[in-house]
N, C-alpha and C positions, 0 to 999 in steps of 0.2 A: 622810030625804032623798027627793026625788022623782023621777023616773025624769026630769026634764027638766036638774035639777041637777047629777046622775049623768054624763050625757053632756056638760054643760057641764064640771065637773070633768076627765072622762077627756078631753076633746079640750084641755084646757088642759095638760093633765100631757104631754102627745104633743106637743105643740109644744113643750114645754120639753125633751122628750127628743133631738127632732129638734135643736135649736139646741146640742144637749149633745153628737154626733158629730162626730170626728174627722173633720178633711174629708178627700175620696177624694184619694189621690195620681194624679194626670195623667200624662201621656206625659212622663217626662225621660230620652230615652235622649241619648247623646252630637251628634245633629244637631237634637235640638229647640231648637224660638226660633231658629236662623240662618235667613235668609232668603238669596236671591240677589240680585243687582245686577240683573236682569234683574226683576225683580217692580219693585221702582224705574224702571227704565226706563218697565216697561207704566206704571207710574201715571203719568209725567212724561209720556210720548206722550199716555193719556188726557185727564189736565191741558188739554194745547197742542190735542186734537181739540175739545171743550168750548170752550175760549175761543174760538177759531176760529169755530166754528159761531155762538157768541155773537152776534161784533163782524161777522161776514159777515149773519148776519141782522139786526141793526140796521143796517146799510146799507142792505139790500135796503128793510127796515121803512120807511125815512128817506125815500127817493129815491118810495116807493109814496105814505107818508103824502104827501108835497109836491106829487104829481103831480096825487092826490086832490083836492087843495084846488084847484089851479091851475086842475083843471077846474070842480070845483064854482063858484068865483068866476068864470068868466068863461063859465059854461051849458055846457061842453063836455060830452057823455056821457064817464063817466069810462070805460067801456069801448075807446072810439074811440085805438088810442095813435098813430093816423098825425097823426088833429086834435090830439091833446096835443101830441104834438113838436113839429107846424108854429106852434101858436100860442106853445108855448114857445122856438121858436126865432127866432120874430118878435117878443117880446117879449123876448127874448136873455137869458136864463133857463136854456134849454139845457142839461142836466147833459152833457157831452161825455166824462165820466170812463169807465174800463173799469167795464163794468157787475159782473164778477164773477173772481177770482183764479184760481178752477179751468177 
């Protein structure tokens, strides 16, 4: 047998031993696995902070994209937002919504 078959064998015999162990026993004392109502909570808060951000930034997204284009279609610099509004408010277009909940 050759010294390279040798170490194939032995590394095969070692995984089969490894696979062959008892698994280790873990933490089971009398409080593990319960969790508190309060970890739920934080996830649910997280949840509703997440979506939030979402649907507040696709507005923003919305109201930017449309403003972009109004300008571009009609030559305005899209940096200009006094020219935006006034041409958007003359061609009554206007978004007059609150611009943001916070």
């Amino acid at each position: 047998m050759s010294a390279i078959d040798s170490m194939i064998w032995a590394a095969s015999q070692a995984h089969v031993s490894v696979l062959a162990q008892a698994a280790q026993q873990g933490p089971m004392g009398p409080e593990f696995g319960k969790a508190s109502p309060i970890g739920l909570l934080v996830l649910v808060l997280m949840a509703a902070v997440v979506l939030f951000a979402g649907w507040n930034f696709h507005r923003r997204y919305s109201r930017f994209r449309r403003r972009t284009l109004f300008a571009q279609n009609h030559g305005i610099d899209p940096f200009d937002d006094a020219a935006i509004d006034a041409a958007m408010q003359e061609a009554g277009i206007y978004d007059r919504r609150k611009r943001s909940l916070l």
